[in-house]
MILO-865478 format. One record per residue (C-alpha): residue number from 1; residue in one letter; x, y, z. Coordinates in pm, 1 decimal. Layout:
BEGIN
NODE   num   residu       east      north         up
NODE   NUM        a          X          Y          Z
...
//
This chain:
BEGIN
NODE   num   residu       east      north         up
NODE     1        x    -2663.7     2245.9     -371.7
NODE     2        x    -2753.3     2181.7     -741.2
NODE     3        x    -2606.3     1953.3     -945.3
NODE     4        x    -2656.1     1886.2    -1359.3
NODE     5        x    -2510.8     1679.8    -1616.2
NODE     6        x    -2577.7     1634.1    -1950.9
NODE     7        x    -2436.7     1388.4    -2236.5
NODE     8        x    -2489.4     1468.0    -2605.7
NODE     9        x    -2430.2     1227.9    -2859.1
NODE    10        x    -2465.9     1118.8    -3223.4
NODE    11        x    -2870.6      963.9    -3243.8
NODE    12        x    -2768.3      633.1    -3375.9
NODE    13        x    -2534.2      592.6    -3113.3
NODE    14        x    -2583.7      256.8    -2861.4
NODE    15        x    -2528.3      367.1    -2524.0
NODE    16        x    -2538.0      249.7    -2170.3
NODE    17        x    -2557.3      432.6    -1854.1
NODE    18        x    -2461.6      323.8    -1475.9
NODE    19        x    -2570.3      540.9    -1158.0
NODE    20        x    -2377.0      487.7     -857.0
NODE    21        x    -2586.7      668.7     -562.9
NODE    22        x    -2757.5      885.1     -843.5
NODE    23        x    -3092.3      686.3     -883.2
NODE    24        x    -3249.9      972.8    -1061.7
NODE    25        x    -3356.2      898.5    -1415.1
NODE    26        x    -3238.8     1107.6    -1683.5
NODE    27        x    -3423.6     1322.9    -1952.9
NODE    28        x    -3354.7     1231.1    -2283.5
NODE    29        x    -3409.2     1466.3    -2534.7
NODE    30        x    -3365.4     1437.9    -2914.8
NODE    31        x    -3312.7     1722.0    -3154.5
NODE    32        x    -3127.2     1696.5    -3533.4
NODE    33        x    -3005.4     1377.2    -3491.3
NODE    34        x    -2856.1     1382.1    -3157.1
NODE    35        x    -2952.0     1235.7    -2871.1
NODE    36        x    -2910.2     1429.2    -2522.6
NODE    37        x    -2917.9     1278.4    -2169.9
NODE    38        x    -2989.9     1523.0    -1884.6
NODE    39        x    -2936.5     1445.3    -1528.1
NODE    40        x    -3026.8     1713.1    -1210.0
NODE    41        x    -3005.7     1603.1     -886.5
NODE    42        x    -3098.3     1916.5     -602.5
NODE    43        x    -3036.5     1907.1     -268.9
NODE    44        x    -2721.6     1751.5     -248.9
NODE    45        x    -2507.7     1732.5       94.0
NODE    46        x    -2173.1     1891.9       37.5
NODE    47        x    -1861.7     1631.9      118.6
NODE    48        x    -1644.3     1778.6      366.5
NODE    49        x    -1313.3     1636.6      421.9
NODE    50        x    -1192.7     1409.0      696.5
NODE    51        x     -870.5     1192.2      764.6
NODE    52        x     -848.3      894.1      582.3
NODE    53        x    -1111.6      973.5      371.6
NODE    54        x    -1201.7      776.5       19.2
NODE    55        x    -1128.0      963.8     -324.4
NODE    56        x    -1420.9     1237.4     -354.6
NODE    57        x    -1491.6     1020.6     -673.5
NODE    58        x    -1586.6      682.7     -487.4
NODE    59        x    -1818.2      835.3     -219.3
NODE    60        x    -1992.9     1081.2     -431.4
NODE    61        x    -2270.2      992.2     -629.1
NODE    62        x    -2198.9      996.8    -1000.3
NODE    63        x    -2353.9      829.6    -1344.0
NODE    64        x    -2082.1      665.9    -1612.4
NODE    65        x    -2250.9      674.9    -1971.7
NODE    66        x    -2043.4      439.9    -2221.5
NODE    67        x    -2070.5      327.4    -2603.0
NODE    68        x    -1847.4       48.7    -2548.7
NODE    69        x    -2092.3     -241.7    -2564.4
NODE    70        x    -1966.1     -554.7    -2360.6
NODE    71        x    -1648.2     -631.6    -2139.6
NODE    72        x    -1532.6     -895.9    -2412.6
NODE    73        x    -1497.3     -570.0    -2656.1
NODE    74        x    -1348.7     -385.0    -2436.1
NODE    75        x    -1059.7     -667.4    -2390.0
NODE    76        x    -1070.1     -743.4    -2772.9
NODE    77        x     -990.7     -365.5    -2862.7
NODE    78        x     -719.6     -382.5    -2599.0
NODE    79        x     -576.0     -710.5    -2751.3
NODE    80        x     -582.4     -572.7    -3102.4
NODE    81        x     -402.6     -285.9    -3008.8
NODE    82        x     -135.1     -469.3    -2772.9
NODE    83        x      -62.4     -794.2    -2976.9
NODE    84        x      300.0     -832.0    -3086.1
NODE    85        x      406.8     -575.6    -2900.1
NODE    86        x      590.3     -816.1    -2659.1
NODE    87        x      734.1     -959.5    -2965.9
NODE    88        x     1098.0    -1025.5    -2818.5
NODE    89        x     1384.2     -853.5    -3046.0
NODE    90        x     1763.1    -1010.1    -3027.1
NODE    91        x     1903.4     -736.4    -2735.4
NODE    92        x     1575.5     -892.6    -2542.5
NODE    93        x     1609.4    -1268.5    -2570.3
NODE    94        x     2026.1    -1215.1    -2486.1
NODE    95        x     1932.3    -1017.9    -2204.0
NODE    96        x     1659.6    -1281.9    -2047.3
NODE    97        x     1931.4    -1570.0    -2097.7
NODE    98        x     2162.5    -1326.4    -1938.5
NODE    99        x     1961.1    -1308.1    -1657.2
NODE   100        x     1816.9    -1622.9    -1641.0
NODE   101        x     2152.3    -1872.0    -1695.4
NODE   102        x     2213.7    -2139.8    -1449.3
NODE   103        x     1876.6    -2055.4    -1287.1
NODE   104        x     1646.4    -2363.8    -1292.5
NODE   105        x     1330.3    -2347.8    -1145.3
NODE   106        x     1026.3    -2100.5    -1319.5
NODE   107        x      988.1    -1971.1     -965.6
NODE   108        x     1377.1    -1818.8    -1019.3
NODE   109        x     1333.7    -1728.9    -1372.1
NODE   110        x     1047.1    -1545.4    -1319.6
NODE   111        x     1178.8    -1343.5     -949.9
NODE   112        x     1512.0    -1264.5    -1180.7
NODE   113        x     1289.4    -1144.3    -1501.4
NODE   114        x     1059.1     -921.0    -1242.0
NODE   115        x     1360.1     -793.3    -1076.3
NODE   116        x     1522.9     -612.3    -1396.9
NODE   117        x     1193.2     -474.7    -1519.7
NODE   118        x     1110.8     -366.8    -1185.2
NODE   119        x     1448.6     -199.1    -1083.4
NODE   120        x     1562.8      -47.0    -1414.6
NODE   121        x     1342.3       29.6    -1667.7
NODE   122        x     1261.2      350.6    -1502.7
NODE   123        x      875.7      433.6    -1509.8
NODE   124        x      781.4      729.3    -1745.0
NODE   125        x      446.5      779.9    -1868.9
NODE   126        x      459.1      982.2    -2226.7
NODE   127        x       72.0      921.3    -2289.4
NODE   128        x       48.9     1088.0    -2637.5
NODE   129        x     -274.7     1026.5    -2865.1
NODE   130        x     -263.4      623.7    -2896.8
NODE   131        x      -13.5      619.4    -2670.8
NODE   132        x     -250.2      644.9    -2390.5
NODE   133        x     -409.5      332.2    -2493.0
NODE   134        x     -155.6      106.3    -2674.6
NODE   135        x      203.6       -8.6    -2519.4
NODE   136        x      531.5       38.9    -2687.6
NODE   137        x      697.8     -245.0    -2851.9
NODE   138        x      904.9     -391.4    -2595.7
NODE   139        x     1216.4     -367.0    -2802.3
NODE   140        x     1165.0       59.3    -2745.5
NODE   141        x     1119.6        5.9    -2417.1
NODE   142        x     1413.7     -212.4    -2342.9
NODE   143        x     1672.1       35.9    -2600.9
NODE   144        x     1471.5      325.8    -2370.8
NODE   145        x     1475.6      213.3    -2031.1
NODE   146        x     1192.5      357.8    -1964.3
NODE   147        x      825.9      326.0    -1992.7
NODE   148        x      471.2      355.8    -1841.0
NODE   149        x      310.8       59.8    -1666.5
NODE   150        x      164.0     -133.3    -1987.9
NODE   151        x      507.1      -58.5    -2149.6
NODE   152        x      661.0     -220.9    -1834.9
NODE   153        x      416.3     -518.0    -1832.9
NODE   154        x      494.8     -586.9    -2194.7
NODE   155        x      829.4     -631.3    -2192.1
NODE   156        x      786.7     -847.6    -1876.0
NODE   157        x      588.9    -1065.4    -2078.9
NODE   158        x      853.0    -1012.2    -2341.3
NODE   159        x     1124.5    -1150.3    -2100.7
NODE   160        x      942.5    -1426.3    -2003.1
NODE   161        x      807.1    -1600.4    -2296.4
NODE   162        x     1207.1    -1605.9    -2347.1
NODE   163        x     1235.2    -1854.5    -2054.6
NODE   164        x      913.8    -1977.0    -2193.9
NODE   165        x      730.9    -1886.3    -1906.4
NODE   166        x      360.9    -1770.2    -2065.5
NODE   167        x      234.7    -1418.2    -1947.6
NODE   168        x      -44.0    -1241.4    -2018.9
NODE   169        x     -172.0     -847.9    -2000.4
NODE   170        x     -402.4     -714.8    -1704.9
NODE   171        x     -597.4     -438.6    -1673.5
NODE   172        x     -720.4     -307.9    -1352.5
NODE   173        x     -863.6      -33.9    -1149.7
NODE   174        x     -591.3       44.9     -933.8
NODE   175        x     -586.0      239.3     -606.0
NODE   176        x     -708.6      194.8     -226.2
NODE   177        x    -1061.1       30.8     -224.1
NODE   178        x    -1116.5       79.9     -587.9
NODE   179        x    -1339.4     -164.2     -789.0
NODE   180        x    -1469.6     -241.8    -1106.8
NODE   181        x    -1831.6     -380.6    -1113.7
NODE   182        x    -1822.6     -624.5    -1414.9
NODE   183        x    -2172.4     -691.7    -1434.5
NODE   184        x    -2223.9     -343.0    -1522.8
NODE   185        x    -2106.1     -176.4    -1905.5
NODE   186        x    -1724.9      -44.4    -1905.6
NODE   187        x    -1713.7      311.9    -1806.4
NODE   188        x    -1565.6      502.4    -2102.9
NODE   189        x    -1220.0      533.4    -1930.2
NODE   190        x    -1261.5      201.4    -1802.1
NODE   191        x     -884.7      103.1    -1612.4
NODE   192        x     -663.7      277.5    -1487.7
NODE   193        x     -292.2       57.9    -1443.1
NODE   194        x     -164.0     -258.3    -1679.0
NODE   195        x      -17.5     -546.7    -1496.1
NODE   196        x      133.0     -898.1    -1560.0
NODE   197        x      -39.0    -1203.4    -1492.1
NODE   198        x      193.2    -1532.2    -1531.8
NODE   199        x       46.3    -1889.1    -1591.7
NODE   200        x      137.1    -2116.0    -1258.3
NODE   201        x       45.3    -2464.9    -1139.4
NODE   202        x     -224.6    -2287.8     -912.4
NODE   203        x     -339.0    -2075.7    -1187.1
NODE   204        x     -258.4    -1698.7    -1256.5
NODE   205        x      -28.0    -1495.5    -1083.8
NODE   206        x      -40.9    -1097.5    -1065.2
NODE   207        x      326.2     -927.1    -1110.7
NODE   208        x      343.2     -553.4    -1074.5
NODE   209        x      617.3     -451.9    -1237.7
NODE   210        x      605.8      -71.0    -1159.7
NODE   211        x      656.9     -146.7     -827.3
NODE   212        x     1025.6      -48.7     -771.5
NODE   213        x     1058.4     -121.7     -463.0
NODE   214        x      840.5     -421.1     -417.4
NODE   215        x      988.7     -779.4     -385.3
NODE   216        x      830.7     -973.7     -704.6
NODE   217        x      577.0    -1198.2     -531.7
NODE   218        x      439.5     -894.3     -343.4
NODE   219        x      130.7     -721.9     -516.2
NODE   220        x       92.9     -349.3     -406.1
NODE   221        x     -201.0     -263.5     -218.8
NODE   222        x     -371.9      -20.9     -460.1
NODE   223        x     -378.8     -360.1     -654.4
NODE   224        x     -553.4     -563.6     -386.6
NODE   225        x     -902.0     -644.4     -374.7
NODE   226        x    -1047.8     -613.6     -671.2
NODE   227        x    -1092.6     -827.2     -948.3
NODE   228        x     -950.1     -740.1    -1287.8
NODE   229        x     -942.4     -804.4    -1633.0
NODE   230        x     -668.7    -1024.2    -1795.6
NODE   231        x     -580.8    -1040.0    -2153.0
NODE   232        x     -578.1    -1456.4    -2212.8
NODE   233        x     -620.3    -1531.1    -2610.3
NODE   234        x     -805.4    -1867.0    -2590.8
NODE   235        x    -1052.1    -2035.1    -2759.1
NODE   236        x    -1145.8    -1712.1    -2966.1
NODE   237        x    -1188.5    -1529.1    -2634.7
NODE   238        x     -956.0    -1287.5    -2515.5
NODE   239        x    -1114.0    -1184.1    -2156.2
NODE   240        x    -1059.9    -1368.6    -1805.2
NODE   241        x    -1179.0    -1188.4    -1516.8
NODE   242        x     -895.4    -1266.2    -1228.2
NODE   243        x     -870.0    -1168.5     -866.6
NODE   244        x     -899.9    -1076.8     -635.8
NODE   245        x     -589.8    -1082.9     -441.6
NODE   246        x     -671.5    -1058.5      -42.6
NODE   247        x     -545.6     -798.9      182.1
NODE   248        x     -321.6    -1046.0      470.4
NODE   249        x     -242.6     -821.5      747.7
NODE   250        x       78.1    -1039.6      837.7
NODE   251        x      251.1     -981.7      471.9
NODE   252        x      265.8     -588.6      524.3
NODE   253        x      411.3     -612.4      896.7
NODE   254        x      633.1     -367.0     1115.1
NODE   255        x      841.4     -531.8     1362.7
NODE   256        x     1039.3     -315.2     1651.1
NODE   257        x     1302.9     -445.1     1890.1
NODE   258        x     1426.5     -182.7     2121.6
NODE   259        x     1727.2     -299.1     2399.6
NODE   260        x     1678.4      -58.2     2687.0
NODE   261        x     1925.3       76.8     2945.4
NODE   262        x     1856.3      306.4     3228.8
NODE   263        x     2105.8      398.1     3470.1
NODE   264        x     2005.3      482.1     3884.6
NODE   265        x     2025.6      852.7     3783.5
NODE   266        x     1764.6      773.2     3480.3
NODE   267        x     1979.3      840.2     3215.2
NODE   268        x     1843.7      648.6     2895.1
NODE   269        x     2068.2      478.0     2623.7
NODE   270        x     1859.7      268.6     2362.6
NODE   271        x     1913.4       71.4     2033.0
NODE   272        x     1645.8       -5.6     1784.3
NODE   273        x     1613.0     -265.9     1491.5
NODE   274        x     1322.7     -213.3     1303.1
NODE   275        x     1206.5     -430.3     1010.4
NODE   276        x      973.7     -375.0      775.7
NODE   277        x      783.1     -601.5      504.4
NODE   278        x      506.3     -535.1      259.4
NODE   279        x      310.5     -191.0      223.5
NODE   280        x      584.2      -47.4      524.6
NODE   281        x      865.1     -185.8      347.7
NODE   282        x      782.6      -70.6      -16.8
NODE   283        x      668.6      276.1       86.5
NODE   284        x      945.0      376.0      326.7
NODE   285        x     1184.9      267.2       83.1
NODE   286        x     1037.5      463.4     -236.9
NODE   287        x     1035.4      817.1       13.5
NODE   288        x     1439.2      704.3      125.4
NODE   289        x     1515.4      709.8     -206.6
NODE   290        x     1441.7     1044.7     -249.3
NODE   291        x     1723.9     1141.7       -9.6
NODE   292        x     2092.6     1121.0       67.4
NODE   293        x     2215.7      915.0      389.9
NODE   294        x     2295.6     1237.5      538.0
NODE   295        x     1952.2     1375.3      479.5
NODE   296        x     1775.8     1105.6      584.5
NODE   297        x     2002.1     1086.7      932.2
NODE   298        x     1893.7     1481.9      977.6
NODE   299        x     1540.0     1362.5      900.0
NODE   300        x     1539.7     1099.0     1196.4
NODE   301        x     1703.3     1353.9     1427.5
NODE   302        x     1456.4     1630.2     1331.3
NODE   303        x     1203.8     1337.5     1443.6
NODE   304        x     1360.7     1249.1     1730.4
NODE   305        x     1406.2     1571.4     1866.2
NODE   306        x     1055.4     1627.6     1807.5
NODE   307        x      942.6     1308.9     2010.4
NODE   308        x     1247.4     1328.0     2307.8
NODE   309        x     1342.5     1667.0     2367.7
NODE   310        x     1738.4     1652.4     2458.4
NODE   311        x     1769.5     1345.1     2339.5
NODE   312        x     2120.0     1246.1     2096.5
NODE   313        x     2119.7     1043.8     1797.7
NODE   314        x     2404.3      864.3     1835.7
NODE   315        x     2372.5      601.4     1481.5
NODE   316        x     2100.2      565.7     1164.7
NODE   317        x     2172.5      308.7      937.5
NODE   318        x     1987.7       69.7      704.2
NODE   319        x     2004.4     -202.4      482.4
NODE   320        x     2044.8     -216.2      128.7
NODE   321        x     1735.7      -19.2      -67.7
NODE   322        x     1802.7     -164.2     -400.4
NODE   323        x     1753.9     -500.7     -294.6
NODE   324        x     1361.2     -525.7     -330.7
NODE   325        x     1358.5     -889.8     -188.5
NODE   326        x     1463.8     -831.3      173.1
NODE   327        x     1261.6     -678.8      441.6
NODE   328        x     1399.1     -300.0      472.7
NODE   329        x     1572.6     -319.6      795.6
NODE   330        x     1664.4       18.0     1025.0
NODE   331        x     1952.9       31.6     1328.3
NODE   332        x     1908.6      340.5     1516.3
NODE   333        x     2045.1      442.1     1893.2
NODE   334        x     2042.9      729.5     2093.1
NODE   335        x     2122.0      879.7     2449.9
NODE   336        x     1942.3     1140.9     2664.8
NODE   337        x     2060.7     1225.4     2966.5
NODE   338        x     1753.0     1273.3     3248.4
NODE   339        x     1518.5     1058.7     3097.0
NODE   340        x     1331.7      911.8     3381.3
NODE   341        x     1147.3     1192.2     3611.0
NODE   342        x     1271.9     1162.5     3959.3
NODE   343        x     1002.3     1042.2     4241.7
NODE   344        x     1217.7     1061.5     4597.2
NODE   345        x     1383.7      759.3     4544.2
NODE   346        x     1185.3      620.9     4255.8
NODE   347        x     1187.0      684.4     3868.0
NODE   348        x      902.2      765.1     3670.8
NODE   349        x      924.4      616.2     3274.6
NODE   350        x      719.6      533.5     2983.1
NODE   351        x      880.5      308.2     2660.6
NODE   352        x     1098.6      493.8     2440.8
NODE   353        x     1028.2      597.8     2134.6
NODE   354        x     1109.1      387.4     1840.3
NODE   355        x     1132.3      656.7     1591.3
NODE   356        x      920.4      451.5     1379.6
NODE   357        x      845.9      704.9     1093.4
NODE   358        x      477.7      787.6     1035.1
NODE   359        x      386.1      681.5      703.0
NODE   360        x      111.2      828.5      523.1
NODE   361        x     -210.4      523.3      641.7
NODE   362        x       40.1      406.2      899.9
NODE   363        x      -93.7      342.6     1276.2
NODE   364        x       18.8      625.1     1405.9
NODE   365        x     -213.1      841.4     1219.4
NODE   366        x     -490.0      693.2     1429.8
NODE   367        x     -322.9      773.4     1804.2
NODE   368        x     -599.6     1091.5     1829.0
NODE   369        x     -910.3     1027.1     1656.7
NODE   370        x    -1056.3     1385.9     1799.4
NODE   371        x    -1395.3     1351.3     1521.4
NODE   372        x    -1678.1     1186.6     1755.3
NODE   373        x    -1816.6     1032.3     1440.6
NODE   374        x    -1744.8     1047.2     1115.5
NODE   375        x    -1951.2     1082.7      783.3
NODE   376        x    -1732.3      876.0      537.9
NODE   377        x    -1559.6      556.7      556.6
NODE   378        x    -1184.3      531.6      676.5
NODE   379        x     -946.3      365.0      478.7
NODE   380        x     -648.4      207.2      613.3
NODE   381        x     -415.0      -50.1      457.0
NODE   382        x     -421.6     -427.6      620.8
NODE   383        x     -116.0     -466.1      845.0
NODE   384        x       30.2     -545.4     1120.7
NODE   385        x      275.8     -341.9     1452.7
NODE   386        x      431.9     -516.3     1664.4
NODE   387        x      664.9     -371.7     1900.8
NODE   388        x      927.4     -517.9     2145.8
NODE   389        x     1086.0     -352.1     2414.4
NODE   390        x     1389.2     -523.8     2669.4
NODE   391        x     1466.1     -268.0     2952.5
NODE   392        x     1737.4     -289.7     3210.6
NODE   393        x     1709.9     -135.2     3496.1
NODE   394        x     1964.6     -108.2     3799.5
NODE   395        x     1958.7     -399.4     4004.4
NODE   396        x     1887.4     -251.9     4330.0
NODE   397        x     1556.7     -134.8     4186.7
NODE   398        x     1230.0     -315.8     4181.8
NODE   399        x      969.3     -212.3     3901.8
NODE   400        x      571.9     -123.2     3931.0
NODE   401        x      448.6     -213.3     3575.4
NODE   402        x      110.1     -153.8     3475.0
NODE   403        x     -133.3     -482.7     3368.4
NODE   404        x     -171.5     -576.0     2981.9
NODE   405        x     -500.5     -588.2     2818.8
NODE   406        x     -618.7     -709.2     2469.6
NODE   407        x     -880.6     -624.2     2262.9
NODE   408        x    -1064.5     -741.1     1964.2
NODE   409        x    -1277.4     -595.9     1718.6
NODE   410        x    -1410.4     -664.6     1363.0
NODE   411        x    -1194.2     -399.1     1266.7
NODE   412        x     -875.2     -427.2     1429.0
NODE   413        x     -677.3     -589.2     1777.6
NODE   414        x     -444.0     -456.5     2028.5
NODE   415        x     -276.1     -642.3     2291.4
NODE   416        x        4.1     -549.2     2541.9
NODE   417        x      227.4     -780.5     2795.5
NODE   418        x      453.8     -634.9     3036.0
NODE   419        x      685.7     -951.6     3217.9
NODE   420        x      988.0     -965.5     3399.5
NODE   421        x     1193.4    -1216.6     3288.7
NODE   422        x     1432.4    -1430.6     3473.7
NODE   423        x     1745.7    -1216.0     3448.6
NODE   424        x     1561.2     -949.0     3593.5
NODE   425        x     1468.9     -732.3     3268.1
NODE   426        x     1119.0     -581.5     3169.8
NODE   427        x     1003.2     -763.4     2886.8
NODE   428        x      720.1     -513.6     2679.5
NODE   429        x      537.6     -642.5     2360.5
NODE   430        x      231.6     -469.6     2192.9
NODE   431        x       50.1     -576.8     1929.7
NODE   432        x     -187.7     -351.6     1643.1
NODE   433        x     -368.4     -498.8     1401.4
NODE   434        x     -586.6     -376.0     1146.4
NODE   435        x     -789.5     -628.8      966.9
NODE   436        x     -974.9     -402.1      677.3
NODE   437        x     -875.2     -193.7      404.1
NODE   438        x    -1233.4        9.6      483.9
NODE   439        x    -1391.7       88.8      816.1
NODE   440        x    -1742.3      171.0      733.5
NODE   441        x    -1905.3      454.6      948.2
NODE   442        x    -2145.0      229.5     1217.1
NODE   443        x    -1750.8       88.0     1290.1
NODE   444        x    -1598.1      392.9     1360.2
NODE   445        x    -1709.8      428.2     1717.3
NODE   446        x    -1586.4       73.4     1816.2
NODE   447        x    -1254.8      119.9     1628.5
NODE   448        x    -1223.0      497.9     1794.2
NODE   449        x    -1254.2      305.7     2150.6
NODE   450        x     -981.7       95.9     2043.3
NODE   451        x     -746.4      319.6     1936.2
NODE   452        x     -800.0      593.4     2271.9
NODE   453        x     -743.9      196.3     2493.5
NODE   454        x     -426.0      167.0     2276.2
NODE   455        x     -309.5      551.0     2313.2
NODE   456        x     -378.5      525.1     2688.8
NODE   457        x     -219.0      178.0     2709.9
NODE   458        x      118.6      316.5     2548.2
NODE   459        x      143.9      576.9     2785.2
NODE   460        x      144.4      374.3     3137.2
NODE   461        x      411.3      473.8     3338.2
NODE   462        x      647.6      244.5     3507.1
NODE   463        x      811.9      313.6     3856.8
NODE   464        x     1149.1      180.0     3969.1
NODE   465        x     1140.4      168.2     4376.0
NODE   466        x     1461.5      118.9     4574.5
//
């Protein structure tokens, strides 16, 4: 495979070029006062798709050629463009007193100001001409209710010089493993998302305010990990390179409790609470909202079906989805009749499922890894499974349970328990953690290992004997 790519521009132009993976030099031609840059690269592997796989754009190689000369004038034509455009109008200062009266710490002030942005300016992106580059006046968006995410940002900053709380712009690169290498030029389209950074004690805190569904002092993951550029007028300077904010696999965290109950002739009635925080929490709750109750009850039965043949939903039910500061919370039971295998006078079972739904990056996408290797990295989002099951089980029965194991990797842990407790009930807890947004390629193997332990591990049978 051939590649080529050529740049023409006007001779008296000052540019800068980057190579990422492309370490081929170009040709530079000039001819009637242009200046043309000519890259070829032959050879070149084609990129076949796997699972998981990074944008084509950050594992292929590529070259960014740029006129824009530093970082600092990068941020300064940003400023100029964005400056009093969080000017606050009078609808916008009643509305932050509104919001903010008989609140008295900034901590308050600022969850209440993130929480209307967040929730009910809608986000709409109408990126015509300058519009791509420069926000709205916050008064538009406000009379609107809508905007794109530096619209949102600036009237976030708005609000909260009203509570005179200082806030500043942010640019950044968002999405899954993205960076921005600030020791090389800005690539022409340089960011991609505008955020909010607000002056604390500690120093400057990242809001993202298109996050609808996130609770304010949660960043999004596609924000994570990166540094980025914030908008801070001081001194004559207007750039401050923030960031990054870590990926914690405890803050995006599922958490399953499942009660149990089999009956001598193995019938199966269960109950499940499952909470959710973080990346879970945020992302099941944007695809909810997409549906009625009723369609997202047929949903979980259409999934259930699929994962217990014969089995009866008997409740779905969930908390409150507008409420982006609690941990989304999900009550479901059902019945199925026949659900341990008869073994003479023994009963053959494996957990339950939780109905747990499989989120796009969730851990169930990795239960069959059927690639031997791999040729890109995986990407997977820092979190954290835990499930709980209680079983009762007929009294007159004893129970074979299988041992636990635990294992630890640079990548990611699993551990299992499996106790009777005092009362008599089987106590089951597994653990999955994943530890990086990226598994490079020399970890697949190790993490592979891990996950076929785990899918084996989840499987075990249990036997009831009379």
């Amino acid at each position: 495979m051939e590649s080529y790519f050529e740049v023409s521009f006007p001779g008296d132009m000052e540019v800068e070029w980057t190579s990422f993976g492309a370490e081929a030099s170009p040709v530079v031609e000039e001819s009637n006062g242009r200046k043309t840059f000519i890259w070829k690269r032959k050879d070149l592997e084609k990129i076949t798709k796997e699972p998981a796989m990074p944008p084509i754009s950050r594992i292929s190689d590529r070259v960014l050629v740029t006129s824009i000369e530093s970082w600092e004038y990068y941020a300064s034509e940003f400023w100029d463009l964005a400056q009093g455009r969080a000017k606050p109008n009078k609808a916008i200062k009643k509305k932050a007193k509104e919001l903010t009266k008989g609140l008295k710490t900034k901590e308050e002030k600022i969850e209440a100001l993130y929480n209307y942005v967040a929730t009910k300016i809608r986000y709409v992106a109408i990126e015509l001409g300058r519009g791509k580059y420069q926000p709205h006046k916050a008064s538009e968006t406000f009379t609107n209710k809508y905007g794109d995410c530096k619209d949102k940002a600036t009237l976030l900053i708005s609000m909260l010089r009203v509570a005179g709380i200082k806030a500043h712009p942010v640019l950044i690169l968002s999405g899954l493993n993205a960076k921005t290498d600030f020791q090389a030029p800005p690539p022409g389209k340089g960011m991609n998302h505008a955020i909010v950074a607000v002056e604390r004690e500690s120093g400057l805190q990242l809001l993202d305010p298109t996050c609808d569904t996130c609770p304010y002092e949660y960043l999004p993951d596609n924000d994570r990990g990166k540094k980025a550029l914030a908008i801070v007028p001081r001194n004559g300077e207007v750039k401050k390179v923030v960031g990054p904010v870590p990926f914690k696999p405890a803050e995006s965290e599922v958490k399953v409790d499942q009660k149990v109950e089999l009956n001598k002739e193995g019938d199966l009635n269960t109950s499940v609470e499952i909470s959710h925080t973080g990346y879970y929490s945020y992302s099941l709750k944007s695809w909810m909202e997409s549906y009625s109750n009723d369609r997202q009850k047929q949903m979980y039965r259409g999934l259930l079906s699929q994962l217990e043949s014969g089995a009866v939903l008997q409740n779905f039910s969930h908390s409150d989805l507008e409420d982006v500061n609690k941990r989304l919370k999900l009550d479901i039971s059902y019945q199925k009749k026949g659900y341990a295998d008869q073994l003479g006078d023994s009963l053959l079972f494996q957990t339950p499922p939780s109905l747990r739904l499989p989120l796009s990056r969730n851990y169930d996408q990795y239960v069959s890894l059927p690639a031997e290797e791999r040729k890109y990295p995986l990407q997977m989002v820092p979190s954290t499974v835990v499930d709980k099951s209680t079983i009762t089980f007929p009294e007159e029965k004893e129970v074979v349970k299988p041992d636990g194991v635990e294992i630890d990797t640079r990548w990611a842990s699993y551990s299992s328990s499996y106790e009777i407790s005092e009362s008599g009930k089987l106590n089951v807890t597994r653990k999955f953690v994943k530890k990086k947004p990226l598994l490079p390629v020399e970890g697949y193997p190790e993490f592979k290992e891990l996950v076929n332990k785990m899918r084996k591990d989840q499987q075990s049978n249990f036997q009831l004997k009379s």
